[in-house]
C-alpha positions as CSV (number, residue, x, y, z in Angstrom):
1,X,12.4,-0.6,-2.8
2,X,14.6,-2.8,-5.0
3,X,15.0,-6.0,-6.4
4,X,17.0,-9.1,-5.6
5,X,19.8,-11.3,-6.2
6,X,23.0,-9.7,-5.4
7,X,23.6,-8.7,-8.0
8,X,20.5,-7.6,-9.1
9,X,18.5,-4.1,-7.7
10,X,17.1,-4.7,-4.1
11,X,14.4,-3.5,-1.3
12,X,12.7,-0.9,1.0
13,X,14.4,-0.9,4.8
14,X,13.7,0.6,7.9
15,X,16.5,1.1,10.9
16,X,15.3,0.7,14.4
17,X,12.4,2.9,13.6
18,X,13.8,5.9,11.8
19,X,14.5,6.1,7.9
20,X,17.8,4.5,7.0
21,X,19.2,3.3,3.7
22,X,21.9,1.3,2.6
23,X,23.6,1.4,-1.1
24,X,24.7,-1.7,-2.3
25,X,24.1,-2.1,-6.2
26,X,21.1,-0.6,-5.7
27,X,20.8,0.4,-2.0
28,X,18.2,-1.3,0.5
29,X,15.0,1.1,1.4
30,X,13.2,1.2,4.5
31,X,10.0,-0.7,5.8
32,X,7.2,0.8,7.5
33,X,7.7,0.6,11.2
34,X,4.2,2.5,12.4
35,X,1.7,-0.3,13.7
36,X,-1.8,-0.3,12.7
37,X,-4.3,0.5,15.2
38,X,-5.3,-2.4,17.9
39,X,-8.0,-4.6,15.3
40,X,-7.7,-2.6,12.4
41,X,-7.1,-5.3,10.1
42,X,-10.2,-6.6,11.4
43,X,-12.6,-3.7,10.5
44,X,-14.5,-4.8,7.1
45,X,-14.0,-2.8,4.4
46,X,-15.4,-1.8,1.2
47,X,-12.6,-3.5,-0.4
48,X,-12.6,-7.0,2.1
49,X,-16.6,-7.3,0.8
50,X,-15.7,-7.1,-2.7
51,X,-12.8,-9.7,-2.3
52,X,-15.0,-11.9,0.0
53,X,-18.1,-11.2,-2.6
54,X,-15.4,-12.5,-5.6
55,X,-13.9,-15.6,-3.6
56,X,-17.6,-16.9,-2.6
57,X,-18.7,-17.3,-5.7
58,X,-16.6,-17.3,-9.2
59,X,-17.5,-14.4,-10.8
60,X,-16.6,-10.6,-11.9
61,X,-17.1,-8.2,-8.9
62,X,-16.9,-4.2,-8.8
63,X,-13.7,-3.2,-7.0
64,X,-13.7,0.4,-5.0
65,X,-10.5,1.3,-4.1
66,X,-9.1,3.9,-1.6
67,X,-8.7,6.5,-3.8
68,X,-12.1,6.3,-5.6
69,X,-11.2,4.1,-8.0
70,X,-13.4,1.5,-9.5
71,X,-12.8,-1.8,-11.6
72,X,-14.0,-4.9,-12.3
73,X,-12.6,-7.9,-10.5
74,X,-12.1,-11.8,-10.5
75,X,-10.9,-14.1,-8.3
76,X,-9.8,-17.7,-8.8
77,X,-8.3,-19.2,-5.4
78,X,-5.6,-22.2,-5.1
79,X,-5.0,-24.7,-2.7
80,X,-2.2,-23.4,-0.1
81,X,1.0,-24.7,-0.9
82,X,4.7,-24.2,0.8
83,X,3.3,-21.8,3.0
84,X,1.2,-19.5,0.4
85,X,-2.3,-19.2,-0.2
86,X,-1.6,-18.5,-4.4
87,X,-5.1,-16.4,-6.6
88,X,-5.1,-15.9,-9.8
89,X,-6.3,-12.5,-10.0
90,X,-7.9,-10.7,-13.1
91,X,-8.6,-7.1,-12.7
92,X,-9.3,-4.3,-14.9
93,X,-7.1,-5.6,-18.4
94,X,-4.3,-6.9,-16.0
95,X,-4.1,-10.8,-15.0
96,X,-1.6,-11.9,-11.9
97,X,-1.2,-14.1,-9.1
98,X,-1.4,-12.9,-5.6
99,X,0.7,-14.9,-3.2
100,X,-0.1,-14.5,0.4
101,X,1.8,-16.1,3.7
102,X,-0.4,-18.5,5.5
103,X,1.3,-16.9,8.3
104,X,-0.2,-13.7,7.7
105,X,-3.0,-13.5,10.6
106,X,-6.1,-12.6,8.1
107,X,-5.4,-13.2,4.2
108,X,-8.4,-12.3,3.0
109,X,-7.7,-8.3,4.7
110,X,-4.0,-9.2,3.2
111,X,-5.8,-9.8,-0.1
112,X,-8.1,-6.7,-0.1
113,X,-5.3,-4.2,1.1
114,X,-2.7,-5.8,-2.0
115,X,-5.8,-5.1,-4.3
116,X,-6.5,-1.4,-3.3
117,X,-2.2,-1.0,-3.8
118,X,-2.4,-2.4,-7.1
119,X,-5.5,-1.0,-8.5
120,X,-4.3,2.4,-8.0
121,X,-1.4,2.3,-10.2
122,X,-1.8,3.1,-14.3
123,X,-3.6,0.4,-16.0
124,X,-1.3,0.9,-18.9
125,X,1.9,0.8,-16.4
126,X,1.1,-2.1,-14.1
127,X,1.2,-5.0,-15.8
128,X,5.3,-5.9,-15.8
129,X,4.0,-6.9,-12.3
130,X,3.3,-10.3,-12.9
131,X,3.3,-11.6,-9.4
132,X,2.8,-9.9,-6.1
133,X,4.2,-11.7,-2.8
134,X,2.7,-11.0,0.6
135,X,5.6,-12.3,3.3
136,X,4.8,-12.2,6.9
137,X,8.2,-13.3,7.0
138,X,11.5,-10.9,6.8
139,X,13.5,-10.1,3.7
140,X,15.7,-13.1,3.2
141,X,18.6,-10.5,2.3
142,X,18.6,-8.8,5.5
143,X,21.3,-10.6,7.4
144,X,23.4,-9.6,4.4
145,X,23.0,-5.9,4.4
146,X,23.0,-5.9,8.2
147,X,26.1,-7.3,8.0
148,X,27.7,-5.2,5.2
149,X,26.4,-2.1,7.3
150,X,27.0,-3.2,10.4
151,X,23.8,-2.2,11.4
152,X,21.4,-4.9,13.1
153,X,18.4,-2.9,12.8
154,X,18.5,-3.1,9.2
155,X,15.4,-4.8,8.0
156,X,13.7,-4.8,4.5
157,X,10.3,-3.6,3.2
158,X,10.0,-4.4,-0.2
159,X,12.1,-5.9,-3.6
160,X,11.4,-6.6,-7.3
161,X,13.1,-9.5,-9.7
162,X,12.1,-10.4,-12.5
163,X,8.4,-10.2,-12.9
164,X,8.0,-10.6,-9.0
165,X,7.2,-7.8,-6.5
166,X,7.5,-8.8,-2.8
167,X,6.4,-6.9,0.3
168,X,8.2,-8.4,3.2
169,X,7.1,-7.8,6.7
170,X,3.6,-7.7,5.7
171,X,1.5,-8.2,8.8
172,X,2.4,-4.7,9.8
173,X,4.0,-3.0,6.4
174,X,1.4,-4.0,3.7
175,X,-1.1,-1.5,6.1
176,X,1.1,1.6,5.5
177,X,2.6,1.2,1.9
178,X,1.9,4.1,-0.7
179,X,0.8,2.8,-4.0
180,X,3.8,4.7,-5.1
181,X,6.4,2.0,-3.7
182,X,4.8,-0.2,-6.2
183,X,5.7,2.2,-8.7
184,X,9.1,2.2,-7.4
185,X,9.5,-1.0,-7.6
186,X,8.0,-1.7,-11.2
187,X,10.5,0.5,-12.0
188,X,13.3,-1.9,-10.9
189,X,11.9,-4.4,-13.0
190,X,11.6,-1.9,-16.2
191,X,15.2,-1.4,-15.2
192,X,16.1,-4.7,-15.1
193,X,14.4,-5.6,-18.1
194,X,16.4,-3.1,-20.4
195,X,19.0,-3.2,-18.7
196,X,22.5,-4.7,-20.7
197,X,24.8,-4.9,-17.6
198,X,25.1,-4.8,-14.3
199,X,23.5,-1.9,-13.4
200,X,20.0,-2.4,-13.8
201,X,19.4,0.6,-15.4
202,X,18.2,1.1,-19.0
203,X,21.4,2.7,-21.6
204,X,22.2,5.7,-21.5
205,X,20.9,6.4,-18.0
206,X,24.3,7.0,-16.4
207,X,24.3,9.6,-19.4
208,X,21.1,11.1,-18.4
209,X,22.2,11.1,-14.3
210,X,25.4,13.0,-15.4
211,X,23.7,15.6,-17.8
212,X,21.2,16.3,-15.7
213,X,23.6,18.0,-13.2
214,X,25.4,15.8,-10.2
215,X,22.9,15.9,-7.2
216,X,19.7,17.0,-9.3
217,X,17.8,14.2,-8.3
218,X,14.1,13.6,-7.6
219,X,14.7,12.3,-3.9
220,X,16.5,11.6,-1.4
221,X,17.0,8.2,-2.0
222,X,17.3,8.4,-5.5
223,X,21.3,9.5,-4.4
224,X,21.6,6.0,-3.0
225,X,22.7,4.2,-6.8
226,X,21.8,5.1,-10.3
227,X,19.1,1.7,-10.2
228,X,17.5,3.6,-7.3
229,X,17.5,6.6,-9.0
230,X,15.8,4.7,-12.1
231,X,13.6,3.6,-10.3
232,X,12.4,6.9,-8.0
233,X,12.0,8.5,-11.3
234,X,10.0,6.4,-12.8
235,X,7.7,6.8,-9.8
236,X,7.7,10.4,-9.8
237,X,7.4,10.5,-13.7
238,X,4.5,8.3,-13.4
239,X,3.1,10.2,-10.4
240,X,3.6,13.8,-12.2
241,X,1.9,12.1,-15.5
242,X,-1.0,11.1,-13.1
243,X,-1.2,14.8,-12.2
244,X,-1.7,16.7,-15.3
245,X,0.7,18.3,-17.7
246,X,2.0,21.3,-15.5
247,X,3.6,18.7,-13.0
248,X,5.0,17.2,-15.7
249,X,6.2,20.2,-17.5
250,X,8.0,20.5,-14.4
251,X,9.6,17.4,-14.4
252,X,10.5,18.0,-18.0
253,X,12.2,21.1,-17.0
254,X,13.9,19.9,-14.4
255,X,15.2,16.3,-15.4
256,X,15.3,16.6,-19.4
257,X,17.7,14.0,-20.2
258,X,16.1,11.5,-17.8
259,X,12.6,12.7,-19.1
260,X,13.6,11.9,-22.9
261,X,14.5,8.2,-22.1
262,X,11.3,8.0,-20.0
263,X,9.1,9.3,-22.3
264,X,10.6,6.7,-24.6
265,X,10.3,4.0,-22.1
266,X,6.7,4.6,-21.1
267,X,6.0,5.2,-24.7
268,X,7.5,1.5,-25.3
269,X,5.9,0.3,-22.0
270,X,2.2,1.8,-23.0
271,X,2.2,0.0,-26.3
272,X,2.8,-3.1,-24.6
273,X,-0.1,-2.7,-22.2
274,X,-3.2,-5.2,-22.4
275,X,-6.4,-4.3,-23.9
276,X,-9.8,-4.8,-23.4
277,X,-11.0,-7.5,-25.7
């Protein structure tokens, strides 16, 4: 789960069906390679009612999500153009467009599943997401890191740049994601934004990696770069805030240096959160 421009963070990839990962400046992450069950995209749901309730007629709509969650939501809808079906999206305090691939075989399922993602992250935390893609299409980088791995099974999931969070593969990957790999990738562009050279990272995270003891790392994948490992703990900061002050004690305990520049980064990222009106 990374973001683009090589030279920038980059995305979520999947090899031949198993996880693989490759580290770049900022390595690759994998794709989800399950396939939904025959029609499943076809099933109504509560959350395809809401959207199709909000694109019938303009106005503010209650939003149930997945996990229980409930917001208020609108939906302005724009002619297709070069291949995307573009909606301006207000939900909750947070405004952004929604870009979905005419080639995706049901956009309005596309639409509902991006909305149930989105409206389980943070209120306060999601906004940096400015735009959300929906490709049916691959990740445009993955004849590059195929190449450099010499690996043809390489494919992407997901990448963030600038304000832009894409999910490639959708027709099949959108149905598995994790809201969490949106909070992976939010924290690319939180990276990115603070970041004052190449590495995508905020200062003094290097620091932070190195204090907190070589290989103490929140995942996995976090080992890939240090903008990967930005980014996974972000996630897992935000997911252990989420889950009440014992998880995060832990965190704290574990990870104190990286926890003192993310309490300071959430603290800056909070204040700079919209509010009602």
């Amino acid at each position: 789960m990374k973001s683009h421009s090589l030279g920038s963070s980059i995305s979520a990839r999947v090899a031949a069906g198993r996880p693989r990962t490759a580290a770049r400046k900022g390595a690759p992450e994998q794709a989800a390679t399950r396939r939904p069950d025959k029609g499943a995209r076809h099933v109504p749901s509560v959350q395809q009612a809401a959207v199709a309730a909000a694109l019938a007629k303009p106005a503010w709509v209650v939003f149930l999500n997945s996990a229980g969650g409930r917001e208020y939501l609108y939906i302005r809808p724009h002619k297709p153009s070069k291949g995307q079906i573009p909606y301006d999206v207000w939900v909750g305090t947070s405004h952004l467009t929604i870009s979905i691939s005419q080639q995706m075989p049901h956009p309005q399922a596309a639409l509902a599943r991006a909305l149930d993602l989105y409206t389980q992250l943070p209120q306060t935390t999601r906004y940096p997401v400015r735009t959300l893609q929906i490709e049916a299409s691959p990740d445009p980088y993955d004849a590059y890191f195929q190449a450099k791995y010499h690996d043809p099974s390489l494919v992407g999931g997901s990448s963030a740049q600038g304000q832009t969070v894409s999910i490639w593969h959708a027709a099949t990957n959108l149905f598995y994601l994790h809201p969490r790999r949106l909070d992976h990738e939010i924290g690319h562009l939180i990276g990115q934004a603070r970041s004052q050279d190449h590495t995508f990272c905020p200062p003094g995270w290097y620091a932070a990696i190195k204090s907190d003891g070589a290989g103490n790392t929140v995942s996995s994948y976090a080992k890939e770069s240090p903008d990967e490992d930005f980014a996974e703990s972000w996630s897992y900061y935000i997911l252990d805030r989420q889950s009440g002050g014992q998880k995060l004690a832990a965190f704290r305990q574990k990870f104190p240096h990286r926890a003192r520049l993310l309490d300071a980064i959430y603290a800056d990222v909070v204040s700079k959160a919209p509010r009602k009106s």
